[in-house]
N, C-alpha and C positions, 0 to 999 in steps of 0.2 A: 426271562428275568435276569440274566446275563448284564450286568455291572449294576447289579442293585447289591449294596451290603445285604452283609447275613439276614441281620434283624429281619431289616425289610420284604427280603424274600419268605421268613419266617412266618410274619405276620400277613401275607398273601397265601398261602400254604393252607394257614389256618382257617381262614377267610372263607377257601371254597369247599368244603361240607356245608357250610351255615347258605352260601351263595345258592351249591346243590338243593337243598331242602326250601330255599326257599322261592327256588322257580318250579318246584314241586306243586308247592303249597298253591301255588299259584296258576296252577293247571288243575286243579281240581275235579275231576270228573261230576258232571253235574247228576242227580238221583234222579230216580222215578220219578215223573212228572203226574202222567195217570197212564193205567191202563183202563183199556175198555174191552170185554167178553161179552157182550150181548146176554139179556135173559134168555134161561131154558123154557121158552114157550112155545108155543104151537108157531110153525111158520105163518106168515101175513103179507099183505101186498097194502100200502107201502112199508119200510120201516121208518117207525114212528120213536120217539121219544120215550115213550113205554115200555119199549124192547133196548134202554139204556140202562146199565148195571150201575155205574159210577153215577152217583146223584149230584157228583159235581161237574157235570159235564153236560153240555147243548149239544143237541144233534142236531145241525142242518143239512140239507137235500139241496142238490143244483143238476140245472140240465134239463130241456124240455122233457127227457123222462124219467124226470124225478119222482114223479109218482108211481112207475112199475119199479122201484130200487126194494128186492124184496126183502125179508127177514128169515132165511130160511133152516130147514130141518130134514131129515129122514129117521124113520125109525130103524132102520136098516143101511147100511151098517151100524152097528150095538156103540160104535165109539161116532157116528157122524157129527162134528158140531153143530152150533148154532150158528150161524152166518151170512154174515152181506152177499148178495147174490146179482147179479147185472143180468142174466140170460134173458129177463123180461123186456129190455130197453131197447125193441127192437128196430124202432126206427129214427134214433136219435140217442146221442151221447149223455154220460150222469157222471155225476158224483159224490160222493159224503164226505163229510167235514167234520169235526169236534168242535166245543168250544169252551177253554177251562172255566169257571169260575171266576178264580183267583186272581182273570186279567191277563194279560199280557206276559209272553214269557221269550226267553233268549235264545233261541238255537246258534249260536257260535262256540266258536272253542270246541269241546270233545262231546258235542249233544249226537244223540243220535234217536234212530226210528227202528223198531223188532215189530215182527208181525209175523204172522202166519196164516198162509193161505196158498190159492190152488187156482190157476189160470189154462184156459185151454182155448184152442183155437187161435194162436199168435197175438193172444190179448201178453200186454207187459203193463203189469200194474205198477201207479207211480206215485209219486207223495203229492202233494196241493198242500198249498199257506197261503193266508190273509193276513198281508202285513200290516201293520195299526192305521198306517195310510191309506189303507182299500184295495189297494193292489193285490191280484192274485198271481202266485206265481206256480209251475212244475217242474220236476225234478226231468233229468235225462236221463238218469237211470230208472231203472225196474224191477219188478220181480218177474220173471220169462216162464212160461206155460211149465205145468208139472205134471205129473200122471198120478201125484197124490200129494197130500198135505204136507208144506214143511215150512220152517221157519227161516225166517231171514232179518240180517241185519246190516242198516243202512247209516255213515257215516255222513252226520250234514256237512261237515268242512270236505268232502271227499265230492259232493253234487255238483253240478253247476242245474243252472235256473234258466224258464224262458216264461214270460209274462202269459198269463192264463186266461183267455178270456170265456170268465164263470159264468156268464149264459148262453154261450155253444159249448161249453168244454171243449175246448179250442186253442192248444197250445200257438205262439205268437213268435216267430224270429226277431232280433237272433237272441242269442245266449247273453244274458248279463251280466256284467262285470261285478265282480264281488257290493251284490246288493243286501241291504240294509238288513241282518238277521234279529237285531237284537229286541225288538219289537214284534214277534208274531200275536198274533190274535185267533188264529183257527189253523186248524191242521187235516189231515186225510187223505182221499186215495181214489185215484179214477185209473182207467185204461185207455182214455181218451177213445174209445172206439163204441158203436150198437153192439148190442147183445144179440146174442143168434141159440139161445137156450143152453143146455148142455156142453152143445161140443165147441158153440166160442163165448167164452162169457170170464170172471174174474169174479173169486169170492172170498172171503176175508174174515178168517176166523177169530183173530183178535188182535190189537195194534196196543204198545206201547211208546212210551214219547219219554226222552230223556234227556230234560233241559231245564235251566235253571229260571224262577221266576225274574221279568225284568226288572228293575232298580224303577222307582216312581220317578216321576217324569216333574 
């Protein structure tokens, strides 16, 4: 600001608190979108729509073994959850998806994905979108095998993406150059790999989604 009169620099001065707040205001961190916990029912092969908590939410299945994607339970341990389970998908790849209600929602800006869950056997569980277009795409990050339950949280502006193709679950090269977020239509989580029971499989205690509904079209 160097050879502005006083005034001038005064009135620039004052300017940037009002300028601060309102690139604030304007990053807004977007709420809860939904969460999903699965009912406390008995375990079942496949999971079904029935074992969905949120009534505003679709469940769909992908992957030749979409139908062993199970629902599962133990009595033992006294805290085990209720959750997604892959160990049955033994000779072909799965996945699970949500679908809001509400339409079509934004993942850009500061949205992001929480979950928790338990991977073992070099399974790395990953996110999956259906963007309003049809295109499915996955994430390059994951959640990397654990020896017990824990939670994790996933920054979308932080992913990059490679085009999904949702009847192999069959991640596609190369990586996409900053593609179209602001349109998703479904969301969820595979390991792109068969399940092998136990010691290699991916299960998934409960997933949140934090992102703003999109603007109508």
């Amino acid at each position: 600001m160097l050879g502005c009169p006083p005034f001038a620099r005064t009135l620039v001065l004052n300017a940037l608190p009002l300028l601060f707040l309102s690139s604030i205001a304007g990053a807004e961190r977007p709420e809860l979108l939904f969460r999903e916990d699965w009912k406390e029912t008995p375990a079942e092969i496949p999971v079904t729509q029935a074992h969905v908590t949120n009534s505003e939410l679709s469940l769909h299945l992908h992957g030749p073994s979409k139908d062993l994607i199970k629902k599962s339970h133990h009595d033992q341990p006294a805290d085990d959850p209720f959750y997604i389970w892959s160990g049955l998908c033994v000779s072909s790849n799965w996945a699970v998806s949500l679908e809001p209600h509400s339409g079509a929602f934004d993942l850009r800006g500061q949205s992001k994905v929480c979950w928790r869950a338990k991977q073992s056997g070099f399974r790395v569980l990953r996110i999956i979108i259906q963007l309003q277009n049809g295109d499915w795409l996955v994430s390059d990050v994951g959640d990397v095998a654990s020896n017990d339950w824990r939670e994790r949280e996933f920054i979308i502006a932080n992913i990059q993406w490679r085009k999904l193709n949702v009847e192999l679950i069959a991640e596609e090269h190369p990586v996409l150059i900053d593609p179209d977020l602001s349109r998703v239509t479904q969301i969820g989580f595979t390991d792109l790999m068969i399940g092998a029971g136990s010691r290699a499989s991916s299960r998934l205690d409960w997933i949140e989604v934090y992102a703003s509904s999109s603007a109508p079209e």
